[in-house]
N, C-alpha and C positions, 0 to 999 in steps of 0.2 A: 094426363096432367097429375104432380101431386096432390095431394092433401092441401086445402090454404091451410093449417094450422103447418104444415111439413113446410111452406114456404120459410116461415115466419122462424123455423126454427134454423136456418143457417146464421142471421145477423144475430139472435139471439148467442148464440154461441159465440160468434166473434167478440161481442161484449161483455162478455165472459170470460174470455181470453185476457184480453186488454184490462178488467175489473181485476183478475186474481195477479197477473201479470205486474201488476203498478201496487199491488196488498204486499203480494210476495213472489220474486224472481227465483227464490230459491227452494221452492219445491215441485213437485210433480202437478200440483192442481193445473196449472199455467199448459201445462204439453196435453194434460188430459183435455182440456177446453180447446186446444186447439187440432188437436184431433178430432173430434168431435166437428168441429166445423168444417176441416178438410173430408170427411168421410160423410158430412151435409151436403157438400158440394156435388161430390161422386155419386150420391144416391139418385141427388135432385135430377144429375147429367142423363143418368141410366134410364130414370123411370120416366125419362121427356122422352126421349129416344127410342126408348122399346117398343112401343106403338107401330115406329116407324120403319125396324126391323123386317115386319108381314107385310109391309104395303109395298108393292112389285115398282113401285111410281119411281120411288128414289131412291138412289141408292147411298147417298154420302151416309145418309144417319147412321147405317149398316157400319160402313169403316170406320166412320168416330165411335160405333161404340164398342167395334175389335181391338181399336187401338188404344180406348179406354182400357178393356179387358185384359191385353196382352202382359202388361207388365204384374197383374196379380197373379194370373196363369203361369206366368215364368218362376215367378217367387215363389207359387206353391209348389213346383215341379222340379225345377232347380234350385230354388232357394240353400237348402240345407249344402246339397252337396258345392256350390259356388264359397259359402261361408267355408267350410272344411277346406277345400285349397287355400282361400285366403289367408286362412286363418295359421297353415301351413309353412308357407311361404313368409309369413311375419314372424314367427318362433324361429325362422332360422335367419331372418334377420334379426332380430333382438337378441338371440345368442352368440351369433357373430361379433354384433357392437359390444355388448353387455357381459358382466360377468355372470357365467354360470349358476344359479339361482334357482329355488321352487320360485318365488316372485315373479322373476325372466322368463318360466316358463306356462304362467298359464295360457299363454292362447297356443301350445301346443299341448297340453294335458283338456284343454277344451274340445279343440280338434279330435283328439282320442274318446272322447267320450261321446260326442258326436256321429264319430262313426261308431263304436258299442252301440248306441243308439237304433242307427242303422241297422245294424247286423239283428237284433232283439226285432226291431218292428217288421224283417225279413221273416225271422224264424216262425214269430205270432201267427206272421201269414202265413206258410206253408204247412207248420207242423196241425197234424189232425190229431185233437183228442184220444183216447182210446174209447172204442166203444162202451164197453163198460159201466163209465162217467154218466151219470145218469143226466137228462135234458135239465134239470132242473141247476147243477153244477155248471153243465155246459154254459149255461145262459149267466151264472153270477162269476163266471169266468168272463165271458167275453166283455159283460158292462164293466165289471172293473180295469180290464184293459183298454176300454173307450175311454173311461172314468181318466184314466192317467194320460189318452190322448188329450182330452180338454185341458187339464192341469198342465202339462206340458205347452197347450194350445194358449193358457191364459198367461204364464211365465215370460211367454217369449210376446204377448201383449206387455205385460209389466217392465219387459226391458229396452221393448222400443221408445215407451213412453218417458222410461229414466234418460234415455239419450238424446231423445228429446229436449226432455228437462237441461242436458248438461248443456247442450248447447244455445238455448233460450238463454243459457246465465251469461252468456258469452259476449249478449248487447249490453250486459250494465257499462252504462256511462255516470258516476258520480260528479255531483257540482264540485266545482271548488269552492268548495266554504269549508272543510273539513278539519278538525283541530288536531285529529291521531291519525296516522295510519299504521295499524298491526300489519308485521310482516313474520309468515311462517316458515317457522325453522324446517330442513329436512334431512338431517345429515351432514356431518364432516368427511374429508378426504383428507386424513395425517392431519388434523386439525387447522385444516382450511378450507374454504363454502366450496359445495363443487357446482360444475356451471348449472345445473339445472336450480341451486341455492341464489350460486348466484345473478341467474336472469329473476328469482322474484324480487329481490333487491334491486337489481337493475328498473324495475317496472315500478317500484315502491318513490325511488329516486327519480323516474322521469314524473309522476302525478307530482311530486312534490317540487319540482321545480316548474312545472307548467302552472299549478297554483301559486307560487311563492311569486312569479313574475303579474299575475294580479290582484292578488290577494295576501291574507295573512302567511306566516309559513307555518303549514302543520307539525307535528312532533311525529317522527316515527319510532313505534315500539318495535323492538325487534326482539322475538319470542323464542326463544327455544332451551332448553336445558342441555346438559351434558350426557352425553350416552356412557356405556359401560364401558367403550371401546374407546371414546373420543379424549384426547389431552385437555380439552378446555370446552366450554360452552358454546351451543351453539350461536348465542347471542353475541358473543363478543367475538367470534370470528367473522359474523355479519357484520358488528360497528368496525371494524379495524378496514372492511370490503367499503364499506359504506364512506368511512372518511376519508378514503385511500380515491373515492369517486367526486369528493368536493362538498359532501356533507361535513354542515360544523357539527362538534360534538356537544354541541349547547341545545340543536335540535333530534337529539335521543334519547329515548329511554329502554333501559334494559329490564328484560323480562326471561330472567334465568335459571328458572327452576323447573316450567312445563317439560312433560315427557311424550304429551299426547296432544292430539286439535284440539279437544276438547278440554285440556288443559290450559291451554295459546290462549281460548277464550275468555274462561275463567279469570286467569291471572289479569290479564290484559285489562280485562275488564275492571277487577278490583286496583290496578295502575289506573286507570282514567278515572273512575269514581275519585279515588284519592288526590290524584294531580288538579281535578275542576272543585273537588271540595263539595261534590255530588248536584253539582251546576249542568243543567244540558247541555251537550254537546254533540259536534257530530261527525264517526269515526266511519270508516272502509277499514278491510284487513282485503291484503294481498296473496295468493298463493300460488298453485301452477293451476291453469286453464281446467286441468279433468279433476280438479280438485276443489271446484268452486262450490258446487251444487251444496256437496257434503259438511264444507266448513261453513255455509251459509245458515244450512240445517244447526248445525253445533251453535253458532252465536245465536238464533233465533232461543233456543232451548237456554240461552243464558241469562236472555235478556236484553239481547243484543238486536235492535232492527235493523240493520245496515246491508249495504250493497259493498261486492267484492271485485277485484278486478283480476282477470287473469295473467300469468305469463307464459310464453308459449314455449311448449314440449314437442319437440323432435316427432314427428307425425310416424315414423314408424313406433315410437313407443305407446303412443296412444291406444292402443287396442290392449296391451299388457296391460297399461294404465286401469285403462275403465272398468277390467274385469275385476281388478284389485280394489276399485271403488265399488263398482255395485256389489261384491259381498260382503265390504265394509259396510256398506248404506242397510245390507239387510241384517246383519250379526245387529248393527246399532237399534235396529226397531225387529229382534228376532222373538217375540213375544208376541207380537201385533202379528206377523204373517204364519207364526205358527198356527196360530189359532184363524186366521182368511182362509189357510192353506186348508184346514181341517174340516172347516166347516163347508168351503166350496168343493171337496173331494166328496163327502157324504151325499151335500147335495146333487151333484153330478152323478153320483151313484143309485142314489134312489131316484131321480128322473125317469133315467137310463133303465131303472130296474121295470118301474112303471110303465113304459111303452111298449 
């Protein structure tokens, strides 16, 4: 049997979950808590079961805890190489649909690194030192190359967790009491929304008429500046999409200068302060679904406490998507992990050195 305090610590977790969860949807705390309680779960499972494993009596406890077992076994053994097809097989669907791009093609320049990867932790393994090298090299050799398995080891922790995170975001449900909704620009086609632009207006347009039929009707801002490429603004080729779908033009405001999310926010923000006359209020911004986590992060950092709603992205592009976010999500706090990165490498090393 466990620990009673190990009991105790599965619900605690769940309340944790649900606590950071309803503070904040849009960051990683919320996936960490609940991991934690799903890997409380599986601990709690194994160490009931174990016992039961020796005893010749019974035999189910045996297969529930192979079967427990089976799917961690597969992902460490095939893990890697199952992502590398996948991963595959979507580059060459994204560049079939998609114009040719370094953007379009990261989950095949992933793929490729994945195998490099491979091929490096093959050689590690085979190639023998030269004698020579004296025992003492040999050893600060090999900890540094365990050193980089861990780091490698906790990365690929870091990113389940962000995916996690992305999809947690993906239950916000906002009330309808709302007075704004910020909708994010992403690009013109010949200076008109393209359909990925314009499903987040499409999505901006249904919350606001599902609240305008019981409630007040919000104001939608609609954010975006002009590129270097594009004839006109992104915002106003949104309101022209917008009124063209039964929106009056009495309920928009334009917000035409941002060039970045983190700009959408800002702006936006100083538009609502200005419009309420710095009266509370209370706004949502809209953007595409693998994009929620990260503009959530951004309006937190403004000032902003709000919940976001997604619009949905073609599920073959979502794997291009995410990778394009999570090294966005890391360049934005690349100060913070350089210095996790540096100090957890050290300490993996001197551990490692020590044993």
């Amino acid at each position: 049997m466990p620990p009673l305090w190990f009991v105790f610590m599965t619900p605690l977790f769940f309340v944790l979950f649900i606590f950071s969860y309803r503070i904040n949807k849009m960051s990683l705390m919320p996936s960490f808590m609940l991991s934690l309680f799903f890997l409380s779960i599986v601990v709690s499972i194994i160490n009931y079961l174990y016992p039961y494993v020796f005893d010749g009596g019974n035999l189910a406890p045996r297969i529930l805890l192979i079967l427990i077992l089976i799917p961690f076994a597969l992902i460490a053994q095939l893990g890697v190489y199952a992502l590398i097809v996948l991963l595959l097989i979507n580059a060459r669907t994204v560049l079939k649909r998609e114009r040719k791009s370094l953007a379009n093609g990261l989950t095949f320049i992933l793929a490729l690194c994945l195998v490099f990867y491979l091929i490096m932790t093959h050689l590690v393994e085979v190639i023998e030192l030269p004698a020579q090298i004296s025992i003492l090299i040999r050893s600060q050799i090999s900890t540094l190359i365990r050193s980089v398995y861990l780091l490698i080891f906790s990365c690929f922790i870091h990113v389940t967790h962000y995916i996690m995170a992305m999809i947690l975001c993906q239950f916000s449900r906002p009330k309808l009491n709302q007075q704004y909704i910020i909708v994010h620009g992403s690009g013109l086609n010949d200076g008109n929304v393209t359909p990925l632009l314009a499903c987040r207006v499409d999505k901006a347009i249904k919350f606001y008429n599902k609240q305008k039929a019981v409630n007040k009707a919000p104001k939608i801002i609609l954010s975006g500046g002009q590129g270097s490429d594009e004839s006109r603004t992104e915002a106003e080729a949104m309101m022209e999409y917008a009124c063209s779908k039964g929106v009056p033009r009495d309920d928009i405001i334009l917000e035409a200068k941002s060039e970045t999310t983190l700009q959408n926010m800002i702006f936006s923000k100083d538009i609502m302060d200005k419009h309420s006359e710095n009266n509370p209020y209370n706004c949502i911004f809209v953007t595409s679904n693998y994009h929620l986590l990260r503009t959530g992060m951004y309006a937190r950092s403004v000032g902003l406490n709000i919940d976001g709603i997604g619009s949905k992205t073609a599920l073959y592009y979502l794997p291009n998507a995410f990778i394009r976010e999570y090294i966005a999500y890391v360049v934005m706090y690349k100060k913070r992990y350089i210095i996790l990165i540096s100090i957890a490498f050290l300490l993996a090393f001197t551990i490692l050195q020590g044993r």
